[in-house]
PDB file with one MODEL, atoms N, CA, C and O in Angstrom:
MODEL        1
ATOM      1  N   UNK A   1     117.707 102.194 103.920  1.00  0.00           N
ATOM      2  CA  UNK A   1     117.047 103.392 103.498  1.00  0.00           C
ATOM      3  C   UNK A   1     117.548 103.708 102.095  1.00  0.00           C
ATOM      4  O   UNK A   1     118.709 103.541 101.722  1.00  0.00           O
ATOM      5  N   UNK A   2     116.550 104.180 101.361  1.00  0.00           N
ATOM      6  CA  UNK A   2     117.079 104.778 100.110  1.00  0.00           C
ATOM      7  C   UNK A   2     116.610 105.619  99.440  1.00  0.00           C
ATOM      8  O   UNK A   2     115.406 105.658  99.694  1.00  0.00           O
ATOM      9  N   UNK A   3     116.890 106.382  98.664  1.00  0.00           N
ATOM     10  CA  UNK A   3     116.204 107.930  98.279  1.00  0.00           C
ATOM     11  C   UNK A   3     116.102 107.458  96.654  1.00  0.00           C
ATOM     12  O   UNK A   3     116.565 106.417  96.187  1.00  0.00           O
ATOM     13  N   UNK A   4     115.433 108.422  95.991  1.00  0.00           N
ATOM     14  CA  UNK A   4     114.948 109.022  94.624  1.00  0.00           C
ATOM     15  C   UNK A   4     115.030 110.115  94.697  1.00  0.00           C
ATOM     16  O   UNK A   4     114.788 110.617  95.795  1.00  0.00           O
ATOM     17  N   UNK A   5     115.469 111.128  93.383  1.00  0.00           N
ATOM     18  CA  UNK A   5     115.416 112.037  93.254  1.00  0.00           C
ATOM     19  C   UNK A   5     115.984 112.600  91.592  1.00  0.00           C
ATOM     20  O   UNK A   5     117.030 113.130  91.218  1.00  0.00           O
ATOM     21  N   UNK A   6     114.247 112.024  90.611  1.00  0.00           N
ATOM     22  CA  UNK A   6     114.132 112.085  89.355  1.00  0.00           C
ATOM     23  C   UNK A   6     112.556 112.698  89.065  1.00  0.00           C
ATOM     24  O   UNK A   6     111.674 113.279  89.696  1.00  0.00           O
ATOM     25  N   UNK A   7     112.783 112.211  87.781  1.00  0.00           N
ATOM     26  CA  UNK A   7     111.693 112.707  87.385  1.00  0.00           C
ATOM     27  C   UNK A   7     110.300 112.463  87.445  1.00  0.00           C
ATOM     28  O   UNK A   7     109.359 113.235  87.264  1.00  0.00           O
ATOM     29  N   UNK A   8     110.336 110.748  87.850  1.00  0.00           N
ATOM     30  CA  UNK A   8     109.527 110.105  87.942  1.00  0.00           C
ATOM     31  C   UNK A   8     108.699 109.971  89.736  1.00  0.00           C
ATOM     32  O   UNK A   8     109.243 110.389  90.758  1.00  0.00           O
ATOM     33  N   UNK A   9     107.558 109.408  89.692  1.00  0.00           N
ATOM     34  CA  UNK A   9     107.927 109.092  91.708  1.00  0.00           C
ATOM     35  C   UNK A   9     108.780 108.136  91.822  1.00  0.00           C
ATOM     36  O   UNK A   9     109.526 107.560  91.029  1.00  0.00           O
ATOM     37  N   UNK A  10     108.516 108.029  93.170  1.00  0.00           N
ATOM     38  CA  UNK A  10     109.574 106.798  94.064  1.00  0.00           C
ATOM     39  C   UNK A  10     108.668 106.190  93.579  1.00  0.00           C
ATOM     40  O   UNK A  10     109.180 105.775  92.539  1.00  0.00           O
ATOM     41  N   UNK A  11     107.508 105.782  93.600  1.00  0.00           N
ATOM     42  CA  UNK A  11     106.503 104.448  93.086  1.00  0.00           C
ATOM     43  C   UNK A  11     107.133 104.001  91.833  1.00  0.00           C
ATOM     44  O   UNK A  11     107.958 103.089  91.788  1.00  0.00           O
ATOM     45  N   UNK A  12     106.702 104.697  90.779  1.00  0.00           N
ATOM     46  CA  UNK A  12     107.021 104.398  89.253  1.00  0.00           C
ATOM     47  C   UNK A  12     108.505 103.947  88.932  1.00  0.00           C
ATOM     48  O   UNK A  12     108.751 102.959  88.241  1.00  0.00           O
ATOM     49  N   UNK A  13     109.514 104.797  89.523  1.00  0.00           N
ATOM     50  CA  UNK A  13     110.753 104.141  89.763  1.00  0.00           C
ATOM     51  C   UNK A  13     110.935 102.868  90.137  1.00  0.00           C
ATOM     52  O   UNK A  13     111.357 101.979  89.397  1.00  0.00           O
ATOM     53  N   UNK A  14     110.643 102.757  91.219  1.00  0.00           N
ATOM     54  CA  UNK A  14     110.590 101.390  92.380  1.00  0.00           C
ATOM     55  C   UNK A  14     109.829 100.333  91.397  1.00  0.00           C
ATOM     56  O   UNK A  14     110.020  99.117  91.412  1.00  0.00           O
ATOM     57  N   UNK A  15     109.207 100.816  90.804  1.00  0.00           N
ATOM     58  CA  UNK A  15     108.259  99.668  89.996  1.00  0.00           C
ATOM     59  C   UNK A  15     109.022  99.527  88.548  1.00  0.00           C
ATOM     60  O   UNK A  15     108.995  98.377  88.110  1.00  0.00           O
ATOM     61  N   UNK A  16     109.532 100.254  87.929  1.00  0.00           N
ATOM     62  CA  UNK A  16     110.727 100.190  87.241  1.00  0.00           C
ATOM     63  C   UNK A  16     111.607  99.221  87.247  1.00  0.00           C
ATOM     64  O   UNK A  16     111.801  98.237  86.534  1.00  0.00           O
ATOM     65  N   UNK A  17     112.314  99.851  88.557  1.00  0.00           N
ATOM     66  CA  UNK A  17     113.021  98.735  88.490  1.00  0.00           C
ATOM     67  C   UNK A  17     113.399  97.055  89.205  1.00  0.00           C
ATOM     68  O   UNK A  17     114.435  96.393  89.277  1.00  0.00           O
ATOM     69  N   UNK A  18     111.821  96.808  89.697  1.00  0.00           N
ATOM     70  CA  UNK A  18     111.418  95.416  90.112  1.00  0.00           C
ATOM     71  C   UNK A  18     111.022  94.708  88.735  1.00  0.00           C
ATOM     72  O   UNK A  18     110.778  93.503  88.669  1.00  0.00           O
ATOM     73  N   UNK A  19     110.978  95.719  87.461  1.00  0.00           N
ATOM     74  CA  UNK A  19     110.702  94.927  85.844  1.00  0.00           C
ATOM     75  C   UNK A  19     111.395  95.110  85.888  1.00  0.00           C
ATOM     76  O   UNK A  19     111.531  93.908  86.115  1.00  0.00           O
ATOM     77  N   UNK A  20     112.640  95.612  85.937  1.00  0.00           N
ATOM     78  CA  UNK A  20     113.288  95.233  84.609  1.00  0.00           C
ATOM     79  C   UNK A  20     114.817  94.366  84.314  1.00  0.00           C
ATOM     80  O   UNK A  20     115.530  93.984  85.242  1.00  0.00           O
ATOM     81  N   UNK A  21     115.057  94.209  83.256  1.00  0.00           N
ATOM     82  CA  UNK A  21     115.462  93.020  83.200  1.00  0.00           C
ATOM     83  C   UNK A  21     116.840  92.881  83.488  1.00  0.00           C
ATOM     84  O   UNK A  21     117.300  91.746  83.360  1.00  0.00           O
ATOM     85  N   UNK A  22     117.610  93.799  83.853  1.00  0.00           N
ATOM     86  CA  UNK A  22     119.125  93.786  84.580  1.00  0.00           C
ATOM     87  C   UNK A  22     118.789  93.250  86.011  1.00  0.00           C
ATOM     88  O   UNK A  22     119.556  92.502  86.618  1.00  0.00           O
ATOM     89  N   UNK A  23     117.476  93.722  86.558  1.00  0.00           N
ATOM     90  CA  UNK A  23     117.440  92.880  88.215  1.00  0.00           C
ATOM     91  C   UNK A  23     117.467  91.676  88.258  1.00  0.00           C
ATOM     92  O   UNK A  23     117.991  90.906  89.063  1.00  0.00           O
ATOM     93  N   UNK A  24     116.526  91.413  86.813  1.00  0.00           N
ATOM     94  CA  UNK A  24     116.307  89.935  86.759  1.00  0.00           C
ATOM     95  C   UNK A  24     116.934  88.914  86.835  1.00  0.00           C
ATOM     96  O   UNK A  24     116.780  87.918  87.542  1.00  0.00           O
ATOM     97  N   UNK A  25     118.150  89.350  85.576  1.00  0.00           N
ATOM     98  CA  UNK A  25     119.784  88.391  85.534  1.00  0.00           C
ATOM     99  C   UNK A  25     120.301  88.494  86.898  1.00  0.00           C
ATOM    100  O   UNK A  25     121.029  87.525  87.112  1.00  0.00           O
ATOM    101  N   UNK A  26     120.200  89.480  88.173  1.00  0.00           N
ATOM    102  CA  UNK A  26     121.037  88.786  89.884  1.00  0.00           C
ATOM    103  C   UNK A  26     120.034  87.397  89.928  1.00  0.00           C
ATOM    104  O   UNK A  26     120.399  86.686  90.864  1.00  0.00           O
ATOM    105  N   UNK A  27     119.027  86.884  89.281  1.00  0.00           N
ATOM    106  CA  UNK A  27     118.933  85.640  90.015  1.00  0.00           C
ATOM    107  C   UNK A  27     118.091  85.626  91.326  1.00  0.00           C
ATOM    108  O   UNK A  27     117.840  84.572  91.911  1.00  0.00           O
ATOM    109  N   UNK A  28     117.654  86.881  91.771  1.00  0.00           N
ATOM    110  CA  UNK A  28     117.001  87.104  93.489  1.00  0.00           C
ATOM    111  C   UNK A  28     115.635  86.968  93.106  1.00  0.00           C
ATOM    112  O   UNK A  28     115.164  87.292  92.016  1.00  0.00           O
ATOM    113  N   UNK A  29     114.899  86.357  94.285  1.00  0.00           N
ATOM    114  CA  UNK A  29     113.667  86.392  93.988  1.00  0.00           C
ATOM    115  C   UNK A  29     113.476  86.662  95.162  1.00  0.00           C
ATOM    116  O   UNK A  29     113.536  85.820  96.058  1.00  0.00           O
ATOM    117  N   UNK A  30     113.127  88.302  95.393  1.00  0.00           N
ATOM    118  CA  UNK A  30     112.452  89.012  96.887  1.00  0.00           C
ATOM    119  C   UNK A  30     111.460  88.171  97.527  1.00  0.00           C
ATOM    120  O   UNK A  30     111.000  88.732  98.522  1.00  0.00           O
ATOM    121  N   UNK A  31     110.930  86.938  97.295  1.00  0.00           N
ATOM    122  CA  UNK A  31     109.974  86.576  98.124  1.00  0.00           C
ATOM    123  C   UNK A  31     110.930  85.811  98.772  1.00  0.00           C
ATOM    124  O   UNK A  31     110.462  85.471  99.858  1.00  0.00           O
ATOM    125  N   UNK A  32     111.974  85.412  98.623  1.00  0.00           N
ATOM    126  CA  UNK A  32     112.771  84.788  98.739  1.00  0.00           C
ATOM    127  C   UNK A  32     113.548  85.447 100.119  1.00  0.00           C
ATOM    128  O   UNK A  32     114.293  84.640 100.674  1.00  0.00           O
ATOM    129  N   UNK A  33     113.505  86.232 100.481  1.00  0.00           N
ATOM    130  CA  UNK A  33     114.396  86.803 101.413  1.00  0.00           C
ATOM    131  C   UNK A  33     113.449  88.170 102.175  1.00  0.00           C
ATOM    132  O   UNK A  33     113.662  88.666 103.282  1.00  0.00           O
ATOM    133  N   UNK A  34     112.439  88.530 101.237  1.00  0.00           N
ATOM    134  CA  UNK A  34     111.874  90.007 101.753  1.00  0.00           C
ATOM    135  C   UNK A  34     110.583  89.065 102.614  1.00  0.00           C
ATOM    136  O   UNK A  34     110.196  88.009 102.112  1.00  0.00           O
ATOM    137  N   UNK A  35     110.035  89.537 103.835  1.00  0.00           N
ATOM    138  CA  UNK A  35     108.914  88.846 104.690  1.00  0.00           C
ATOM    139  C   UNK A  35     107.853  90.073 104.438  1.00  0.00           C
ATOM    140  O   UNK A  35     106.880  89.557 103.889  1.00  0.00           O
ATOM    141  N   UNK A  36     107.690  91.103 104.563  1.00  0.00           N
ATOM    142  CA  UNK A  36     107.108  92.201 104.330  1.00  0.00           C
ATOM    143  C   UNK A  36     108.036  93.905 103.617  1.00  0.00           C
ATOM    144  O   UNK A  36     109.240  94.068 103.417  1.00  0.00           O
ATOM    145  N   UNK A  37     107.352  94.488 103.490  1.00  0.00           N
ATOM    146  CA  UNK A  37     107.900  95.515 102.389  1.00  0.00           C
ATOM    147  C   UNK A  37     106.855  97.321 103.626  1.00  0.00           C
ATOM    148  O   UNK A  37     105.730  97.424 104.113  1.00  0.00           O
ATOM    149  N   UNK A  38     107.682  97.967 103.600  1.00  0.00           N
ATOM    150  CA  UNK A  38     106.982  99.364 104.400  1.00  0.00           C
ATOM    151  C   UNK A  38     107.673 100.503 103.666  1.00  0.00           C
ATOM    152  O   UNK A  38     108.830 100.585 103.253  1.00  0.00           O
ATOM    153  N   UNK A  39     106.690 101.333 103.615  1.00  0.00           N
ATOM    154  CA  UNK A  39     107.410 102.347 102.771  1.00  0.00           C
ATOM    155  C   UNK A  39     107.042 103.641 103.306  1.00  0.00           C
ATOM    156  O   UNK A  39     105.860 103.903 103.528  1.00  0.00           O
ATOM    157  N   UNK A  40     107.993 104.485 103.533  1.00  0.00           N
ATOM    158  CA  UNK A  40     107.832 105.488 104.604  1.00  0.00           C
ATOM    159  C   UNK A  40     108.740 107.225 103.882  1.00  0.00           C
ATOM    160  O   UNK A  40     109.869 107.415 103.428  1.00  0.00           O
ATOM    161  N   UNK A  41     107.727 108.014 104.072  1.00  0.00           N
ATOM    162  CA  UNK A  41     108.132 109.326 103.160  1.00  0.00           C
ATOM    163  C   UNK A  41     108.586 110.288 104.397  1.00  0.00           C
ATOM    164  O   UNK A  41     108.027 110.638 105.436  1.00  0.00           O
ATOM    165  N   UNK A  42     109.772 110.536 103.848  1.00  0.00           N
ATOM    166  CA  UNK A  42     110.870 111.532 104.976  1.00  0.00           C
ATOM    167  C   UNK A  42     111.151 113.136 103.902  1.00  0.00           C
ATOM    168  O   UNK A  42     110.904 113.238 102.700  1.00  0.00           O
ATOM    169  N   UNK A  43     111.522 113.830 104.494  1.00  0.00           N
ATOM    170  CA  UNK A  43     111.800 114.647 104.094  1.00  0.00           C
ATOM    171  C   UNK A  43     113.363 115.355 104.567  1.00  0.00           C
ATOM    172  O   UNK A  43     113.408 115.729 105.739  1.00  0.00           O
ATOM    173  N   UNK A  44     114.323 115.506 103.926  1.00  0.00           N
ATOM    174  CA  UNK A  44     115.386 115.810 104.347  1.00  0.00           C
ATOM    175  C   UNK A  44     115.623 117.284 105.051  1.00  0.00           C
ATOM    176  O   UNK A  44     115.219 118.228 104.373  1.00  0.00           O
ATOM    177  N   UNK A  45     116.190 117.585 106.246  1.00  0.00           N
ATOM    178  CA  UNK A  45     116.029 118.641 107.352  1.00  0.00           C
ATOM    179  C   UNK A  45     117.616 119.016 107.172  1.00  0.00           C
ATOM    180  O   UNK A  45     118.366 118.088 106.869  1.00  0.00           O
ATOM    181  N   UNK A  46     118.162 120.324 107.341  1.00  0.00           N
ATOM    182  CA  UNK A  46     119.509 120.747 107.587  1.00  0.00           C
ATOM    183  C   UNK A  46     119.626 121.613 108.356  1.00  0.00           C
ATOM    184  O   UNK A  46     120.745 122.045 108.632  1.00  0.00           O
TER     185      UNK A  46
ENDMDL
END
């Protein structure tokens, strides 16, 4: 699980940072290990 909480959405973020180029240098290639991708909006409760 993982959160955002900027200026941007979680989309534009998330898409951020699948460009850019510090992910790039780990060498991972998500097809490589990811089989499918789900993306699910929670809202935090206290």
């Amino acid at each position: 699980m993982i959160s955002y909480d900027g200026p941007e959405s979680f989309e534009e973020a998330n898409a951020a940072y699948w460009a850019s180029e510090r992910r790039k240098t780990l060498g991972l290639d998500p097809s490589d290990y990811l089989v499918r991708e789900e993306t699910r909006e929670v809202e935090q409760t206290l």
